[in-house]
CHARMM-style PDB file with segment names, atoms N, HN, CA, C and O in Angstrom:
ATOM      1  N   UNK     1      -2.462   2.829 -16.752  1.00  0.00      PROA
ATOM      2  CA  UNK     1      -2.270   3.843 -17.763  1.00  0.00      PROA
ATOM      3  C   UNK     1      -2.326   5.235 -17.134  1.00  0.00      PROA
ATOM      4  O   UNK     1      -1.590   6.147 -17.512  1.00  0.00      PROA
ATOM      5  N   UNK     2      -3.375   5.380 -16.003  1.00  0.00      PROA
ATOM      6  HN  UNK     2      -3.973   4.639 -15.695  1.00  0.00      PROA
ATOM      7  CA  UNK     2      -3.418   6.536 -15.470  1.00  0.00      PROA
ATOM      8  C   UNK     2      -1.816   7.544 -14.862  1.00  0.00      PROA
ATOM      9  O   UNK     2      -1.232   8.612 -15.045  1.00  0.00      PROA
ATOM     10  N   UNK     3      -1.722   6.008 -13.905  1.00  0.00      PROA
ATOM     11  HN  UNK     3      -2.197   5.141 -13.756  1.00  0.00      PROA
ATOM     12  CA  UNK     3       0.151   6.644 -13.255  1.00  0.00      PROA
ATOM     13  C   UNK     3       0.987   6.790 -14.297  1.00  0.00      PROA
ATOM     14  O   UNK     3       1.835   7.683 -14.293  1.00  0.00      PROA
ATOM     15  N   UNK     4       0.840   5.877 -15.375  1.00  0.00      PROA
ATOM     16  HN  UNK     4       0.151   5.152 -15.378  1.00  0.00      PROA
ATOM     17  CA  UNK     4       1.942   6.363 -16.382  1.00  0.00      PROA
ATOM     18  C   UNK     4       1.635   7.461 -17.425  1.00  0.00      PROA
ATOM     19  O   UNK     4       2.376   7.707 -18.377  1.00  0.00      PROA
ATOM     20  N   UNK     5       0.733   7.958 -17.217  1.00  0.00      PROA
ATOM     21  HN  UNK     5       0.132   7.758 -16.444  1.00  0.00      PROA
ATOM     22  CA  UNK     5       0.506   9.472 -17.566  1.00  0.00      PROA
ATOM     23  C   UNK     5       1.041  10.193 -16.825  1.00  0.00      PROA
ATOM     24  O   UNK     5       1.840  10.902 -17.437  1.00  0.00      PROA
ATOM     25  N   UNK     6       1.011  10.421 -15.607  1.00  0.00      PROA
ATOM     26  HN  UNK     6       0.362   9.845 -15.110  1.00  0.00      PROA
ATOM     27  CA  UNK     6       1.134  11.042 -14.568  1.00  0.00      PROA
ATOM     28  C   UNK     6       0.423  11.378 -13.890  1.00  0.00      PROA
ATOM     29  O   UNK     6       0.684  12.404 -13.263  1.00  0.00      PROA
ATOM     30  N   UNK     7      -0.803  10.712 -13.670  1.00  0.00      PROA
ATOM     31  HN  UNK     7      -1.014   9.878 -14.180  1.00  0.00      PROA
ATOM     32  CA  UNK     7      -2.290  10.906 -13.056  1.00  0.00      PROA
ATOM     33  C   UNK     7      -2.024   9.721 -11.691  1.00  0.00      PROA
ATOM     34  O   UNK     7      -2.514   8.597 -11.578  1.00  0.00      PROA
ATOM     35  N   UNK     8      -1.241  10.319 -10.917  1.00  0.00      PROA
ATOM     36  HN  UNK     8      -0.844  11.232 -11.008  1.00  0.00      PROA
ATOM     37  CA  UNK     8      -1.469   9.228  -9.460  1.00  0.00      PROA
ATOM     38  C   UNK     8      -2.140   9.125  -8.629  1.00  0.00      PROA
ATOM     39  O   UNK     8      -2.399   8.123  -7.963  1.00  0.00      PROA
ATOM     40  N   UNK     9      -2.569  10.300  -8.539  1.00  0.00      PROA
ATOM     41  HN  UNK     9      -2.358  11.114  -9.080  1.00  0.00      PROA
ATOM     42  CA  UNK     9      -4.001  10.183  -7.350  1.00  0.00      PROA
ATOM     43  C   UNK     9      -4.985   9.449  -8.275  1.00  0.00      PROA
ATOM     44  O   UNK     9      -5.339   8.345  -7.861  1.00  0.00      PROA
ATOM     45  N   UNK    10      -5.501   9.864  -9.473  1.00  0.00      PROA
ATOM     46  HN  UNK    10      -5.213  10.760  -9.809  1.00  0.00      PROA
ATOM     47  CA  UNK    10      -6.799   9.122  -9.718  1.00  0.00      PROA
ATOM     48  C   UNK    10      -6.702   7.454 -10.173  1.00  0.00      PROA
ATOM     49  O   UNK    10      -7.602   6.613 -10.197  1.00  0.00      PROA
ATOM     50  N   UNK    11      -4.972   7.303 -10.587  1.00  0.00      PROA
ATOM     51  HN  UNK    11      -4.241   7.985 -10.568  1.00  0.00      PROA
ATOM     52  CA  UNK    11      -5.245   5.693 -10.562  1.00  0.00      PROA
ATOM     53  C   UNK    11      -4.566   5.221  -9.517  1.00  0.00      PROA
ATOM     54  O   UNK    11      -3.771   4.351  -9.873  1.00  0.00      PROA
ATOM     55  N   UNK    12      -4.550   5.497  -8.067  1.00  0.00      PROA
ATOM     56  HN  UNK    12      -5.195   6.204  -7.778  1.00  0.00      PROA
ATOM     57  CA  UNK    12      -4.726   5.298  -7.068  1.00  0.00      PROA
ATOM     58  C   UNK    12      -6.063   5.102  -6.216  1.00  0.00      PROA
ATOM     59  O   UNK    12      -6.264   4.337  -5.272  1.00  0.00      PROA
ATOM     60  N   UNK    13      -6.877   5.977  -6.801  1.00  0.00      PROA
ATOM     61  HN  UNK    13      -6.714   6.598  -7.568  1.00  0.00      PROA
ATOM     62  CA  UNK    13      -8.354   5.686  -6.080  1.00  0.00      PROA
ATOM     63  C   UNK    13      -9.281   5.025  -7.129  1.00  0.00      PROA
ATOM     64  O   UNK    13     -10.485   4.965  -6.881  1.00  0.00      PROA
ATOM     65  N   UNK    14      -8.722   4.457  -8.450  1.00  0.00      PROA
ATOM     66  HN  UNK    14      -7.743   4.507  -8.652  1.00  0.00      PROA
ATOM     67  CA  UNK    14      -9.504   3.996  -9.224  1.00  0.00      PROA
ATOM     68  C   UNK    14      -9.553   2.465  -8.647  1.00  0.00      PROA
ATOM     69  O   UNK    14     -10.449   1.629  -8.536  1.00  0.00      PROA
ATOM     70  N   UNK    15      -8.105   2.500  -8.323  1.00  0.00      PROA
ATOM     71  HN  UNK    15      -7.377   3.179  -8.413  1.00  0.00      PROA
ATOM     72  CA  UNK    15      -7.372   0.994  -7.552  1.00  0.00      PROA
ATOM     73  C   UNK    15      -8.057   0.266  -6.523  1.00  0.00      PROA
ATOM     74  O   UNK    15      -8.377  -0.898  -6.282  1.00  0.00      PROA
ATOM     75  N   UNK    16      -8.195   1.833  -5.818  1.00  0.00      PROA
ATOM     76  HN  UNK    16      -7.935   2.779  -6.014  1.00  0.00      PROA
ATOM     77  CA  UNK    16      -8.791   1.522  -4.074  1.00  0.00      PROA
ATOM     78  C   UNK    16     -10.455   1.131  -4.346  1.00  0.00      PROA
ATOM     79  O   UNK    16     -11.120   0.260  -3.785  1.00  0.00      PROA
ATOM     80  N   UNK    17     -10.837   2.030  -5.335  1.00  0.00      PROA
ATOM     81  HN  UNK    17     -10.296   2.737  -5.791  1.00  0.00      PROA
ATOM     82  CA  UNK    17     -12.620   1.103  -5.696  1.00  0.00      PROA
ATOM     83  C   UNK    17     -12.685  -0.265  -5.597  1.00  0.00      PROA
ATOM     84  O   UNK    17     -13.505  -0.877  -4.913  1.00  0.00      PROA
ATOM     85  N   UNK    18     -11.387  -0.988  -6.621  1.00  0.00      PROA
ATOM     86  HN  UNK    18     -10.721  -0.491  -7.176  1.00  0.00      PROA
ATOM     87  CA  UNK    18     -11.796  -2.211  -6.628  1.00  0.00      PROA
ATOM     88  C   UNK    18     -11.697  -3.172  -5.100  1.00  0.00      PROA
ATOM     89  O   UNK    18     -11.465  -4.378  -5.021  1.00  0.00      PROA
ATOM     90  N   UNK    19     -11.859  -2.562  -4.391  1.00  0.00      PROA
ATOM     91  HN  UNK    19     -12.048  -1.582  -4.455  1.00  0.00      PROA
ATOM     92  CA  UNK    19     -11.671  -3.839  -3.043  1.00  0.00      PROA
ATOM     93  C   UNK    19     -12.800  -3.488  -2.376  1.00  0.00      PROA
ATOM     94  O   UNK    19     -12.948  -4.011  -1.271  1.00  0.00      PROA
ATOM     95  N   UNK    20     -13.912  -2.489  -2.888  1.00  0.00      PROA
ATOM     96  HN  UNK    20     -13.792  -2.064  -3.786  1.00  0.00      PROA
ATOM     97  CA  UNK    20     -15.465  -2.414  -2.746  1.00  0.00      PROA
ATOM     98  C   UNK    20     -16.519  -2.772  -3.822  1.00  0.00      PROA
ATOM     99  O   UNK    20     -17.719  -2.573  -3.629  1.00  0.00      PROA
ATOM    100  N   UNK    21     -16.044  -3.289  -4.925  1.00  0.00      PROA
ATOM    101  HN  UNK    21     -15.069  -3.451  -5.082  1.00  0.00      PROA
ATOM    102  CA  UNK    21     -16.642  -3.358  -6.023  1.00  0.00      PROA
ATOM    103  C   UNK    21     -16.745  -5.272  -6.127  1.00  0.00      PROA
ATOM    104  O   UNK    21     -17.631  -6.056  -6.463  1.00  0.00      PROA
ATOM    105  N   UNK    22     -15.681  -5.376  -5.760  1.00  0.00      PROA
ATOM    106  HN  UNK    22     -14.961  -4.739  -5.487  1.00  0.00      PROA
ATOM    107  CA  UNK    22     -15.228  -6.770  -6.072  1.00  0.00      PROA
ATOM    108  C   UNK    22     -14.774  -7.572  -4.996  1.00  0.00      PROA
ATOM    109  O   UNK    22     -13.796  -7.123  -4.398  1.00  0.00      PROA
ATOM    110  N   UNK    23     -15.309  -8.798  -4.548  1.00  0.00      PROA
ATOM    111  HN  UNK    23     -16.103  -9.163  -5.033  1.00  0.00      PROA
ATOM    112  CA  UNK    23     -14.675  -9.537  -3.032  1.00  0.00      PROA
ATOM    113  C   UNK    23     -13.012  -9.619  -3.421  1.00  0.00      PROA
ATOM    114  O   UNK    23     -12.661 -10.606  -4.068  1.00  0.00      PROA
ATOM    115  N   UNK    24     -12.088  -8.713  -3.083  1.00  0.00      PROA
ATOM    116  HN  UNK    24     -12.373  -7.912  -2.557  1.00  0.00      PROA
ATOM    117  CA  UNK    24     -10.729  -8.841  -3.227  1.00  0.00      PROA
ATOM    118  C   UNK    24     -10.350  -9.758  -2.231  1.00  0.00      PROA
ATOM    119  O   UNK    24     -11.308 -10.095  -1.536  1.00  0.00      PROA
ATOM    120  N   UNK    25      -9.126 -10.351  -1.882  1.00  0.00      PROA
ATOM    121  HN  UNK    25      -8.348 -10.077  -2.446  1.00  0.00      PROA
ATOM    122  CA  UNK    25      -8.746 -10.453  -0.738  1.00  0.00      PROA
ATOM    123  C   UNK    25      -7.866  -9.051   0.085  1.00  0.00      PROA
ATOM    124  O   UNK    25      -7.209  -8.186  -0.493  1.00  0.00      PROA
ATOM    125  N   UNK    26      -8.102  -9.171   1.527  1.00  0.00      PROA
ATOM    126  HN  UNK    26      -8.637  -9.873   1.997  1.00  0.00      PROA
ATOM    127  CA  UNK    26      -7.146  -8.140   2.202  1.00  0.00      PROA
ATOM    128  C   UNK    26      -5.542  -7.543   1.669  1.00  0.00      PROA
ATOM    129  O   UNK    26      -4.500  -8.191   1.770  1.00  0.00      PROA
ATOM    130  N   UNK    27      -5.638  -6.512   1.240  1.00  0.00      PROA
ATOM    131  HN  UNK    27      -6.484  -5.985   1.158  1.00  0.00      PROA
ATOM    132  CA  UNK    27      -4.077  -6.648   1.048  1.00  0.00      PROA
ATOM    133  C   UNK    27      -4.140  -6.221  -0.492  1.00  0.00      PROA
ATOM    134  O   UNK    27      -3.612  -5.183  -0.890  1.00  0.00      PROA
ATOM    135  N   UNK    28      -4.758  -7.018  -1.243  1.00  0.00      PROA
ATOM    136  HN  UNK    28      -5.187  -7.862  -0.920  1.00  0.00      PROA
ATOM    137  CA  UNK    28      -5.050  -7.298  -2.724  1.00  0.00      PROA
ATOM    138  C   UNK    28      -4.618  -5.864  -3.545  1.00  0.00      PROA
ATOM    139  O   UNK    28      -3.619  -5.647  -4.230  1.00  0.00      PROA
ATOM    140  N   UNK    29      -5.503  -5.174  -3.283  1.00  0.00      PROA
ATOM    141  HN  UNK    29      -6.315  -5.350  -2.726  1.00  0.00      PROA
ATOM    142  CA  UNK    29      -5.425  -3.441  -3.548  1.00  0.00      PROA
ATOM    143  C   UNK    29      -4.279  -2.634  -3.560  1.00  0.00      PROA
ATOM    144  O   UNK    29      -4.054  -1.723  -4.356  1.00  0.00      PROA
ATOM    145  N   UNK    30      -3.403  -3.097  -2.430  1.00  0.00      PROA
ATOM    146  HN  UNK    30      -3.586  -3.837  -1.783  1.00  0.00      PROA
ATOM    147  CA  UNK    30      -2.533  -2.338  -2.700  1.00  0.00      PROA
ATOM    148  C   UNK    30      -1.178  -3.255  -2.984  1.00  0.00      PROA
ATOM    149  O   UNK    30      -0.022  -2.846  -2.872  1.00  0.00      PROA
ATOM    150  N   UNK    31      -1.466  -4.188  -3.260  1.00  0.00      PROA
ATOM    151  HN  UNK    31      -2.405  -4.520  -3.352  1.00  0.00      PROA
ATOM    152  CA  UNK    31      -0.624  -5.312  -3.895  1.00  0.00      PROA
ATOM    153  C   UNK    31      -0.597  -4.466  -5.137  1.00  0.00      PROA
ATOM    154  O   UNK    31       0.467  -3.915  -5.421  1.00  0.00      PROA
ATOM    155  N   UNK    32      -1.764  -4.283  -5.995  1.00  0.00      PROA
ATOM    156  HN  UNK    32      -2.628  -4.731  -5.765  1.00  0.00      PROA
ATOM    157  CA  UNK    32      -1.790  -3.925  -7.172  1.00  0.00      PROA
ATOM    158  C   UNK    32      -1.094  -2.556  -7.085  1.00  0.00      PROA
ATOM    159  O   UNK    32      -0.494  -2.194  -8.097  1.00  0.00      PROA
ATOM    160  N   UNK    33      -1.094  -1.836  -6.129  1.00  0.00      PROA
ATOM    161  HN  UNK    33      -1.582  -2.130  -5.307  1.00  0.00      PROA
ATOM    162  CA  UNK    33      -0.654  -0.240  -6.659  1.00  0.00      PROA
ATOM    163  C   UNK    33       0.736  -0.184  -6.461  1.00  0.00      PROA
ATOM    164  O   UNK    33       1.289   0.818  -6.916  1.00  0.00      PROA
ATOM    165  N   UNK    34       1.472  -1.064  -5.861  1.00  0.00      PROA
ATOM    166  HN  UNK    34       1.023  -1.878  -5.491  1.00  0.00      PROA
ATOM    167  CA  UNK    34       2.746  -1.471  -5.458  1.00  0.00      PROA
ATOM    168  C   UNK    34       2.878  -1.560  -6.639  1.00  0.00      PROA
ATOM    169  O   UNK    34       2.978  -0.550  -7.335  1.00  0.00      PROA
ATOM    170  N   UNK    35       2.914  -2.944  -7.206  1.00  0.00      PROA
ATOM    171  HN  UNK    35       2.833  -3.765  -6.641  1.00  0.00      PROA
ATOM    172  CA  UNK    35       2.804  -3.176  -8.420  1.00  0.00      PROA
ATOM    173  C   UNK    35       2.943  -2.769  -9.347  1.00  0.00      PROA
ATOM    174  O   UNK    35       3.838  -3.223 -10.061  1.00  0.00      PROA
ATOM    175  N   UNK    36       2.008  -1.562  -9.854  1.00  0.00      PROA
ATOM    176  HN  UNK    36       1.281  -1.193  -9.275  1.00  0.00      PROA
ATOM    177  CA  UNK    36       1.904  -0.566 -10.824  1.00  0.00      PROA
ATOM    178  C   UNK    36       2.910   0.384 -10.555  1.00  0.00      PROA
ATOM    179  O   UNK    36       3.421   0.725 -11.622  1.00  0.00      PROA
ATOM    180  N   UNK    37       3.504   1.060  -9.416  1.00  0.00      PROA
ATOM    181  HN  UNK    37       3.088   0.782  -8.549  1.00  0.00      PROA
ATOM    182  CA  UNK    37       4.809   1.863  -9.029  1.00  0.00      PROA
ATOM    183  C   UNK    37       5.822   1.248  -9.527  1.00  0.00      PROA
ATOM    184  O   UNK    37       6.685   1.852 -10.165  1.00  0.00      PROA
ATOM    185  N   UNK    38       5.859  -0.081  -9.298  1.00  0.00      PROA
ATOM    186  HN  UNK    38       5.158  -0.571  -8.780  1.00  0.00      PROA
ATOM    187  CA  UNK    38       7.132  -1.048  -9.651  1.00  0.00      PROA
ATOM    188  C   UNK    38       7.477  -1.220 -11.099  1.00  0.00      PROA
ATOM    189  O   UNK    38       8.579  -1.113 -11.636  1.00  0.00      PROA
ATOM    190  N   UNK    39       6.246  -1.523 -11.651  1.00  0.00      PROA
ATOM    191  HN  UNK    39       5.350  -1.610 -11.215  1.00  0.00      PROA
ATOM    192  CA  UNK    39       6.509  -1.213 -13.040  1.00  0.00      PROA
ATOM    193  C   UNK    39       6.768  -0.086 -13.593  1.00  0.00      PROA
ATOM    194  O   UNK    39       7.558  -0.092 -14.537  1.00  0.00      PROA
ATOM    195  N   UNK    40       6.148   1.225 -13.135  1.00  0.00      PROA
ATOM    196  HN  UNK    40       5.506   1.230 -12.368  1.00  0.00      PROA
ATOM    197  CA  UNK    40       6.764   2.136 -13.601  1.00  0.00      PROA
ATOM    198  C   UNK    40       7.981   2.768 -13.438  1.00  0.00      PROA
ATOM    199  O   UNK    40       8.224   3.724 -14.175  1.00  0.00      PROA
ATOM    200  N   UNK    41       8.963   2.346 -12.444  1.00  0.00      PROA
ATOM    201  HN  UNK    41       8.766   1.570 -11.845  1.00  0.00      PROA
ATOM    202  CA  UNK    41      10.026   2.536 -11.958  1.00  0.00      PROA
ATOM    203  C   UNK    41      10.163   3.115 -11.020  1.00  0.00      PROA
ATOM    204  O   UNK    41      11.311   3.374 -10.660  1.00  0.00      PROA
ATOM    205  N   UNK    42       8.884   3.608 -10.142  1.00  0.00      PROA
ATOM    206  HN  UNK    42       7.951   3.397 -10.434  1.00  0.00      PROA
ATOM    207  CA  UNK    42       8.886   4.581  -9.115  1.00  0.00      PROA
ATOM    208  C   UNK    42       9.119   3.972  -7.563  1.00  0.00      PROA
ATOM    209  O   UNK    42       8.459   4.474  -6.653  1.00  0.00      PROA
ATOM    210  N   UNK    43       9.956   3.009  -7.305  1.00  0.00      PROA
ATOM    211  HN  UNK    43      10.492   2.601  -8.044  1.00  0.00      PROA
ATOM    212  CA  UNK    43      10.186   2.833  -6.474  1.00  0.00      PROA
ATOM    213  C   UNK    43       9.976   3.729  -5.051  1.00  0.00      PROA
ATOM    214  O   UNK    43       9.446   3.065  -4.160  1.00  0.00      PROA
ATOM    215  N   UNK    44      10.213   4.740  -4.790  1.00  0.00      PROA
ATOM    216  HN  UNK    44      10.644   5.280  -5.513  1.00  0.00      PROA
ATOM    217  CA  UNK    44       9.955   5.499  -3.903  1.00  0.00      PROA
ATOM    218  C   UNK    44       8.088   5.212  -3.740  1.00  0.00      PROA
ATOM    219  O   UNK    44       7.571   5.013  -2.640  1.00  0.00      PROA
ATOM    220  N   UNK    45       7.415   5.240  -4.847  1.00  0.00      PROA
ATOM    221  HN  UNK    45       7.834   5.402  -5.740  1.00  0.00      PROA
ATOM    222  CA  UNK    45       6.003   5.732  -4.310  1.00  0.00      PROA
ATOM    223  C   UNK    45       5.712   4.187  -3.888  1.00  0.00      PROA
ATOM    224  O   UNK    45       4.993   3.870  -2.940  1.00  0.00      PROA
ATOM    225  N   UNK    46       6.613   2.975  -5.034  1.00  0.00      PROA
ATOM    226  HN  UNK    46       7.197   3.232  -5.804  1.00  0.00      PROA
ATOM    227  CA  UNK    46       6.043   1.607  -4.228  1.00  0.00      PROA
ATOM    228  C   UNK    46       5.987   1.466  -2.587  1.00  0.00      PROA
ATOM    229  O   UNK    46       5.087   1.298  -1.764  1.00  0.00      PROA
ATOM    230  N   UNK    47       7.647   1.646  -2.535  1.00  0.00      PROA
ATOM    231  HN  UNK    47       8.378   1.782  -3.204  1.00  0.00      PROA
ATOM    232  CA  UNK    47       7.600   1.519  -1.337  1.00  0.00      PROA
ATOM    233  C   UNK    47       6.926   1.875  -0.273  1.00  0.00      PROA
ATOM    234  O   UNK    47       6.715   1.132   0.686  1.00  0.00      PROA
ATOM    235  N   UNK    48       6.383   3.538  -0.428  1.00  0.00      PROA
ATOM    236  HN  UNK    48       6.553   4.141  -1.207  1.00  0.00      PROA
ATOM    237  CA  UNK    48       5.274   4.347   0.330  1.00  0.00      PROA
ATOM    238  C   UNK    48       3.866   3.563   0.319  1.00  0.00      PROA
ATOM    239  O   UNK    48       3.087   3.557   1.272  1.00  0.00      PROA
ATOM    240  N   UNK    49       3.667   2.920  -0.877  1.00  0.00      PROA
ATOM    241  HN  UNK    49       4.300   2.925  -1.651  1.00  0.00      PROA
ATOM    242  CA  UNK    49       2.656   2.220  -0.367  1.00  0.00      PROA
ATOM    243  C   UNK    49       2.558   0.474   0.149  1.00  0.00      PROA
ATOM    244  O   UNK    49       1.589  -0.201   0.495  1.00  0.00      PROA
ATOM    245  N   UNK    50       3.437   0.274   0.067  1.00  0.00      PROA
ATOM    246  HN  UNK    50       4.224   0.822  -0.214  1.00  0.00      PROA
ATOM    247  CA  UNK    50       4.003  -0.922   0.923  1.00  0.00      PROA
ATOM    248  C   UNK    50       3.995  -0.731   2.378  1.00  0.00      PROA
ATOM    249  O   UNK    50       4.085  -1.636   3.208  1.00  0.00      PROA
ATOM    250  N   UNK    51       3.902   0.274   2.569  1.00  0.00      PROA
ATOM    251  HN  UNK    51       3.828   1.009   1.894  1.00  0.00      PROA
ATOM    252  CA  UNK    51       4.477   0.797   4.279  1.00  0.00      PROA
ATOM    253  C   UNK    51       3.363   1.488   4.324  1.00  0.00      PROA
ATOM    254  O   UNK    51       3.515   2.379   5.159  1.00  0.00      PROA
ATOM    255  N   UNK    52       2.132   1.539   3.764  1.00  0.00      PROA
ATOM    256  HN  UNK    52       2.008   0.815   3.085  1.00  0.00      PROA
ATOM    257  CA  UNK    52       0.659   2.131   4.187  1.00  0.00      PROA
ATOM    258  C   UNK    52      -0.080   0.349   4.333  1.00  0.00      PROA
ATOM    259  O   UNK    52      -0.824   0.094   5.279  1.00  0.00      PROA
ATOM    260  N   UNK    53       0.183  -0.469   3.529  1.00  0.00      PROA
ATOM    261  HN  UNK    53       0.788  -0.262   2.760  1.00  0.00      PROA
ATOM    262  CA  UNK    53      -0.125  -1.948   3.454  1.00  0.00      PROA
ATOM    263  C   UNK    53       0.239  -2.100   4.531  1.00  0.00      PROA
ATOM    264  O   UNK    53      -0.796  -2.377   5.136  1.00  0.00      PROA
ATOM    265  N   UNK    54       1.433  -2.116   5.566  1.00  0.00      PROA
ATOM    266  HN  UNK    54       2.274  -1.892   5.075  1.00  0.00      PROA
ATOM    267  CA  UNK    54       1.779  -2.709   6.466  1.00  0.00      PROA
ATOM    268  C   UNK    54       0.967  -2.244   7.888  1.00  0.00      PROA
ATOM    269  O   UNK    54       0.690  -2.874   8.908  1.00  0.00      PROA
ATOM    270  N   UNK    55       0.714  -0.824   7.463  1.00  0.00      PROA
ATOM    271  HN  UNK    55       0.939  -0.312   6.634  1.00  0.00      PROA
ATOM    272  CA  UNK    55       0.024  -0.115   8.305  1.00  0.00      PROA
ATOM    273  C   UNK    55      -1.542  -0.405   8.805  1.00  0.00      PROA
ATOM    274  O   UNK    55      -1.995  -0.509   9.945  1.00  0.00      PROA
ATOM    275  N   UNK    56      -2.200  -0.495   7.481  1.00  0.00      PROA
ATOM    276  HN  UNK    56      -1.832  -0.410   6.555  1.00  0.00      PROA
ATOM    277  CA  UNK    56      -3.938  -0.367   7.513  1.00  0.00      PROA
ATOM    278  C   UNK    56      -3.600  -2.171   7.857  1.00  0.00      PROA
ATOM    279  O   UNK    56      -3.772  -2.731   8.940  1.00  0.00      PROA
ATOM    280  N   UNK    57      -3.284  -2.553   7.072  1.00  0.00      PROA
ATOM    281  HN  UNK    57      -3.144  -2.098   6.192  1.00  0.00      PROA
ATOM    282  CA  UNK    57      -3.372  -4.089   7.837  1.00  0.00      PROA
ATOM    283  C   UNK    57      -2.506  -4.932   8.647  1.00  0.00      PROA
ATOM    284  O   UNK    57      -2.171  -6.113   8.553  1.00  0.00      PROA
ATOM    285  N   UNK    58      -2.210  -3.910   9.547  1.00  0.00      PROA
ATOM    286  HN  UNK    58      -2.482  -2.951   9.623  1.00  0.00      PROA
ATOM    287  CA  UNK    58      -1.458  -4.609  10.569  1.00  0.00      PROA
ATOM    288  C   UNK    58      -0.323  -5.592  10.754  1.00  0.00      PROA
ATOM    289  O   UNK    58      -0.123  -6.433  11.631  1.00  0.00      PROA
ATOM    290  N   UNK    59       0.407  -5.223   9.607  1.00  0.00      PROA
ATOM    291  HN  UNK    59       0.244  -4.540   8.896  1.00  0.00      PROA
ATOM    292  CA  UNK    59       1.334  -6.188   9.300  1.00  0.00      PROA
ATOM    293  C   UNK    59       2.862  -5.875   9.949  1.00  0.00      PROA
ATOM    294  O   UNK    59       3.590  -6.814   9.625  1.00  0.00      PROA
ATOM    295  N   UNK    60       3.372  -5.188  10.505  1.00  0.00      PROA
ATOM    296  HN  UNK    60       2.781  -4.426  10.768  1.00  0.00      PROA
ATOM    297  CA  UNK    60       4.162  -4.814  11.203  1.00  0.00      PROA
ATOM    298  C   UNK    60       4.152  -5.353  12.310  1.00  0.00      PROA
ATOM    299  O   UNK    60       3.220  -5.272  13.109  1.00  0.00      PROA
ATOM    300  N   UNK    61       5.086  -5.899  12.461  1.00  0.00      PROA
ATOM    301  HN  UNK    61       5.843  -5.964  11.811  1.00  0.00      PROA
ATOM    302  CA  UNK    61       5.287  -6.541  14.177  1.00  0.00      PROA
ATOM    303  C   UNK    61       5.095  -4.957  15.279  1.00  0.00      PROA
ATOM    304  O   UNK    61       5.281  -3.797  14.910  1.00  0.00      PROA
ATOM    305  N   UNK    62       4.691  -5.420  16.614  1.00  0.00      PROA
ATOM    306  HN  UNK    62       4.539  -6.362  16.914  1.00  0.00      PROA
ATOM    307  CA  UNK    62       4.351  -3.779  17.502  1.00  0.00      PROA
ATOM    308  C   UNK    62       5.728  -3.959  17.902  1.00  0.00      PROA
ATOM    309  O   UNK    62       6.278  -5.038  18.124  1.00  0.00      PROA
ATOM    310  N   UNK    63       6.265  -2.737  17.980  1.00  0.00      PROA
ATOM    311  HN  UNK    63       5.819  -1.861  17.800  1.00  0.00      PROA
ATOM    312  CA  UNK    63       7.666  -2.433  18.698  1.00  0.00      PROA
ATOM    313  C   UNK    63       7.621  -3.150  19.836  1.00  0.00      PROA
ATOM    314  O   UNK    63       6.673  -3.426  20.571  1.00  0.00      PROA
ATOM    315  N   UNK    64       9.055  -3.484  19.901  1.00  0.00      PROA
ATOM    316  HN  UNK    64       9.825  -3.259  19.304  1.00  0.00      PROA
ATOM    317  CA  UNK    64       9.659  -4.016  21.498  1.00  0.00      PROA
ATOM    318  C   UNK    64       9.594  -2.740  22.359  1.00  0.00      PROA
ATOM    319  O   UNK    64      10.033  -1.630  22.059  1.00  0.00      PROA
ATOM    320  N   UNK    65       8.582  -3.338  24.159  1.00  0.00      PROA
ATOM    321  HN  UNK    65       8.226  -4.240  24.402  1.00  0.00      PROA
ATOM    322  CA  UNK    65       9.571  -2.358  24.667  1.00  0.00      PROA
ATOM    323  C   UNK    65      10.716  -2.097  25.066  1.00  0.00      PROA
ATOM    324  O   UNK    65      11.616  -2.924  24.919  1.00  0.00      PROA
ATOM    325  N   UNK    66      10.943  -0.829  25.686  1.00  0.00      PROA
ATOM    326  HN  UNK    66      10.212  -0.157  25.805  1.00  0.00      PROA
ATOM    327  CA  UNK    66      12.423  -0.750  26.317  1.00  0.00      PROA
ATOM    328  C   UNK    66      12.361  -1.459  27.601  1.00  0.00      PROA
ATOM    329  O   UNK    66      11.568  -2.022  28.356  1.00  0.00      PROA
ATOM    330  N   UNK    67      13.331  -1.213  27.498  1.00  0.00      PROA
ATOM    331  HN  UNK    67      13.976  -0.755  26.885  1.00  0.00      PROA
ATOM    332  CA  UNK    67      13.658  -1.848  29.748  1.00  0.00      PROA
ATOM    333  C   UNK    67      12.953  -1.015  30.662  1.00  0.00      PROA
ATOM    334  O   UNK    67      12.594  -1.501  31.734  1.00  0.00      PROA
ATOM    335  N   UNK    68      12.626   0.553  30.299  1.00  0.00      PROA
ATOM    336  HN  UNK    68      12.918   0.948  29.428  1.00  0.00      PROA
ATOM    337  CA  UNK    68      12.132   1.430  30.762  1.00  0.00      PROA
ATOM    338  C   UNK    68      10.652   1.257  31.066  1.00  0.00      PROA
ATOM    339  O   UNK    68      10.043   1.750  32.015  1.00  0.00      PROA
ATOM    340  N   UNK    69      10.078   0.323  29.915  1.00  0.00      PROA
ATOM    341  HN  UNK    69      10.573  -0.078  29.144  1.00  0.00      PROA
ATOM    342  CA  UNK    69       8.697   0.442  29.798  1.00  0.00      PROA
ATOM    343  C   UNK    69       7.635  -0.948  29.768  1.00  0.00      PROA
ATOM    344  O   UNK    69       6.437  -1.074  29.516  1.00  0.00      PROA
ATOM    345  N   UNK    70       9.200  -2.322  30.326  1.00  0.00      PROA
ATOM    346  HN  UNK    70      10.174  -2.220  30.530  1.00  0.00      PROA
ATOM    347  CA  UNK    70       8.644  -3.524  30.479  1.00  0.00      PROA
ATOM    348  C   UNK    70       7.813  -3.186  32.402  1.00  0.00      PROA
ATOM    349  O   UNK    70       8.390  -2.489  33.236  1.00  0.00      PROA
ATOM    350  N   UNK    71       7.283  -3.455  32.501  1.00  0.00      PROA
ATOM    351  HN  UNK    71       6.814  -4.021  31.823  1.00  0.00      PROA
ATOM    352  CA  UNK    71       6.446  -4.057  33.504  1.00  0.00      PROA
ATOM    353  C   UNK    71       7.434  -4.648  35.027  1.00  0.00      PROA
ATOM    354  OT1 UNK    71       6.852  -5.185  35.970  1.00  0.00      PROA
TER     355      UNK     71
END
């Protein structure tokens, strides 16, 4: 209800409480705020936090190196 007011920071960190409040699983948290972007149509902010998910938990494969920088 918060984002669809237009309150994104605070139901963004209302979000992020619950994965200290409650044994979530990894990931869980911002499953939900994805989620909540998606439903609201804001694709742009889902995606931004899809690509902070991939980040804090390591979900991104590590770049290839170049030829320059193999060994």
């Amino acid at each position: 209800m918060l984002a669809g007011m237009g309150y994104h920071e605070a139901a963004e960190h209302s979000l992020l409480r619950l994965f200290y409040r409650y044994a979530m699983p990894d990931g869980t948290v911002y499953d939900l705020i994805v989620g909540t972007y998606q439903r609201l149509g804001d694709e742009e902010r889902a995606e931004a936090w899809a690509a902070k998910k991939n980040v804090m938990l390591c979900l991104d494969p590590p770049p290839t190196p170049t030829e320059e920088e193999q060994p």
